[in-house]
N, C-alpha and C positions, 0 to 999 in steps of 0.2 A: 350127220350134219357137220360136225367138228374136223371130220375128216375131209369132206367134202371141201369146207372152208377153207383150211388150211391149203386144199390141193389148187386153188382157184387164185390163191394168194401171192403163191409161191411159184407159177407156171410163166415166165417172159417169152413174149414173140413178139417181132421186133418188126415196126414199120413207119421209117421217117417221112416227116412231116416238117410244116412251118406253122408257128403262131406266133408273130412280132402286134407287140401291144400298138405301135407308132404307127404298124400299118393294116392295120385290123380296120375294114370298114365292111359293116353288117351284108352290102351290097356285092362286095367283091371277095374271091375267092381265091387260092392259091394256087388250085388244079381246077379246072371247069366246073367238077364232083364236088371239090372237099370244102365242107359245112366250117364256116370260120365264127371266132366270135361267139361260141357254145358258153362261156365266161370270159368277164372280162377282169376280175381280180385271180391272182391266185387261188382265195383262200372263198370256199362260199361267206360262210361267216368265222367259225372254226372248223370245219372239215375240210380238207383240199378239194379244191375242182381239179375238172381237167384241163386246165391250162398250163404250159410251160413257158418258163423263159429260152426265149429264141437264142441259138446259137454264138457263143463268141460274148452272149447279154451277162455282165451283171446287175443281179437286183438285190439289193438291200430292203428289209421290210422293218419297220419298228411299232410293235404292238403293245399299245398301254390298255391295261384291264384295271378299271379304279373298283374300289370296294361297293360294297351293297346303299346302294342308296336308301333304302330303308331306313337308317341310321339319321339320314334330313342333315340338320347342321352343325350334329355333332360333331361328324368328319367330312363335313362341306359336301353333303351328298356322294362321299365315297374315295372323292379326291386326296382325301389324306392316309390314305389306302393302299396306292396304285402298285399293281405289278408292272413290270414291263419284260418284252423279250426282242430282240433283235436277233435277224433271222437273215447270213449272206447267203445265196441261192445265183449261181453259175450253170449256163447252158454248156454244156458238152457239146453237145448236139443238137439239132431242135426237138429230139424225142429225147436225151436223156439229159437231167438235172441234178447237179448233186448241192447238197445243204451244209451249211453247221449254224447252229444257235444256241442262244444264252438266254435265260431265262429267273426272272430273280423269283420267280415262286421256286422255293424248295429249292432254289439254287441251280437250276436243270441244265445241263451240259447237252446237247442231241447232235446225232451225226443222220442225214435223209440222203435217199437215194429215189428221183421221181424217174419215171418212164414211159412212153408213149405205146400200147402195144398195139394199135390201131385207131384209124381218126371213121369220124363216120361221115358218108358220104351219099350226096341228094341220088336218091334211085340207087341206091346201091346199100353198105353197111349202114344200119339203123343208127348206131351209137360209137362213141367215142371211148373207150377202154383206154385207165391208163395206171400203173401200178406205183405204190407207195411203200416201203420201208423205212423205217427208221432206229438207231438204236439211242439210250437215253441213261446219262448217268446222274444221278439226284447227289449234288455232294452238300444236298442241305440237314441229311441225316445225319445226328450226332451219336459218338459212343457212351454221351454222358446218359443218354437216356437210352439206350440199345449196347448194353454191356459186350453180348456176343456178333456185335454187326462186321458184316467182312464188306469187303470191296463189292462180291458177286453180289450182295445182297443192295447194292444202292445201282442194278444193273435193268434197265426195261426193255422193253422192242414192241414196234407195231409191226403191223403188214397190212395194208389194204388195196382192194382192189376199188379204183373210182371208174363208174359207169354213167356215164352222161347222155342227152342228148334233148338236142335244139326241136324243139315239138314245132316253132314256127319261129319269125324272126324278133318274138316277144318273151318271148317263154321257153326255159331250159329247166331240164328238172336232173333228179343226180341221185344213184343208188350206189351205198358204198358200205358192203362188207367186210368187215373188219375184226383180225383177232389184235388181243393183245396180250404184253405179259409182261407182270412186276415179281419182281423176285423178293421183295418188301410188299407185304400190302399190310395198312393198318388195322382192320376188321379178321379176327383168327379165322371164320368162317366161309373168308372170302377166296375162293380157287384164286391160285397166280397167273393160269391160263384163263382169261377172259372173250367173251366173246360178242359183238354188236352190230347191229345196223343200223346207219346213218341214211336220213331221208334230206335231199337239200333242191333248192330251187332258184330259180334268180328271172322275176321279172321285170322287161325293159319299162321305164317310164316317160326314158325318152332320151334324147341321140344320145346323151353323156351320163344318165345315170337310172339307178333301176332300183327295184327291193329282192333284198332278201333273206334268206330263210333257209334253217337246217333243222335237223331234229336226230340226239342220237337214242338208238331204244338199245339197253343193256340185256343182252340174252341169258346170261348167268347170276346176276346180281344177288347173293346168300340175301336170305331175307329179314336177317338183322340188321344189315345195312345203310347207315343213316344218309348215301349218298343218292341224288337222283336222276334220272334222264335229262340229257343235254336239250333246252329248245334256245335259238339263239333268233332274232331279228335284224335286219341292217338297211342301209343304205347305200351304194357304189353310185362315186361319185369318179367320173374318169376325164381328169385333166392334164392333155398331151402329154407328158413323159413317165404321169403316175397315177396310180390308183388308190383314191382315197376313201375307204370304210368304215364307215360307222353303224355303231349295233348297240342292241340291249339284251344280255343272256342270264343265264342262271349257272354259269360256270365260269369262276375266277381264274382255273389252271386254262393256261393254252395251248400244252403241249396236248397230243392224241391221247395218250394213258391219263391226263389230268381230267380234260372236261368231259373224257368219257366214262370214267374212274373214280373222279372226287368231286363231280357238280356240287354244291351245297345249297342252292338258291332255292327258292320258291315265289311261281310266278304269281300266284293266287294271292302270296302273306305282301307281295311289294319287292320281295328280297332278291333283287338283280343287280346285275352291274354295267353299267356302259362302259364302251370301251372304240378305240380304233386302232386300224391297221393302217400304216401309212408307207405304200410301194415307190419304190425308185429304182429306175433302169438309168444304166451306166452301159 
């Protein structure tokens, strides 16, 4: 299984395509075949879709995740809380993407690399495949409390493969396999090699905005572990030159190894967080 994964993570084939957010209409297509519009944010909620920034595009994203509401008005329902992470993201090409962000949970530094290995097309490929890397430096570990901590040790990486597709011009769903790896983890029990599947979906509600919905299930998670499965909620709200997100989840980290690694929420006790994603194209 592990091997498998990794071999499916790790394999780029390369075939360009177009997805411009400005001219994206559900009706029209690129090539007669090619299925457009499968998402319309980057991010489903926190998992990535397959979408990219189109060629020559920069996008800025700024993600605020405020604390657990749970709390009511202690901390103004969470507000006195918030993380945030800003996220630049540059088309290369219209199939390859490269990232850097900053993130004030734990401080998180990330370098991503997104890429298109094939779009899927009416009568033809079922789905849209498109691959994710990233690596992630946490420089919010300190030596006062981790005497023997090195560099390599505040060092992560993901890899995932995001698998999409447009079931009809309302409905898009999303399977994304994913390993990942912390060279710190806080649980002794916890493997550093990590591994999960992420379920997401995104329904239209109407011309400019839709619902949606991810869910990540952790395949290794040791079983003293007091962290839990990622399930997130949202709403895409898409006004001309940006994408605007809002959601309620059970995971305060946004980078990949955080909400799939450190969820701490619980949806049953109230213990979530709202949060958005706010996209701009330059």
């Amino acid at each position: 299984m592990k091997g498998f994964l990794l071999l499916i993570l790790w394999t780029p084939f390369f075939v360009s395509a177009q997805e411009d957010l400005l001219s994206e209409i559900d009706t029209n297509s690129v090539t007669d075949s090619d299925v457009v519009a499968v998402f319309k944010g980057l991010k489903i909620v926190n998992f990535e879709s397959t979408k990219l920034v189109a060629k020559k595009e920069f996008n800025l994203i700024i993600s605020h995740r405020f604390g657990s509401v749970e709390n009511g008005f202690d901390s103004f329902f969470g507000l006195d809380d918030a993380v945030t992470r800003i996220n630049f993201i540059y088309g290369i090409s219209d199939s390859w993407n490269i990232g850097i962000s900053r993130s004030s949970y734990q401080k998180i530094y990330e370098g991503s690399l997104k890429y298109r290995l094939i779009k899927q097309q009416k009568n033809k490929f079922p789905f849209t495949i498109v691959g994710y890397n990233s690596v992630m430096i946490n420089t919010g570990l300190a030596k006062d409390n981790l005497p023997k901590l090195k560099f390599k040790h505040r060092l992560a990486y993901a890899s995932q493969l995001l698998i999409s597709r447009k079931v009809n011009p309302n409905f898009s769903i999303e399977i994304i396999p994913t390993y990942f790896h912390d060279n710190y983890v806080a649980v002794n029990e916890q493997s550093n090699a990590q591994f999960a599947i992420g379920l997401g979906g995104r329904y239209k509600l109407g011309k400019r905005w839709s619902l949606n919905m991810d869910y990540g299930f952790h395949l290794n998670r040791t079983s003293i572990s007091p962290f839990k499965n990622p399930l997130s909620v949202g709403v895409d709200l898409e006004t001309g030159g940006h994408v605007f997100q809002m959601h309620f989840t059970n995971a305060q980290p946004m980078n990949t190894n955080g909400f799939l690694g450190q969820a701490t929420g619980n949806w049953t006790d109230g213990d979530i967080y709202f949060g958005f994603n706010l996209s701009r194209v330059f």
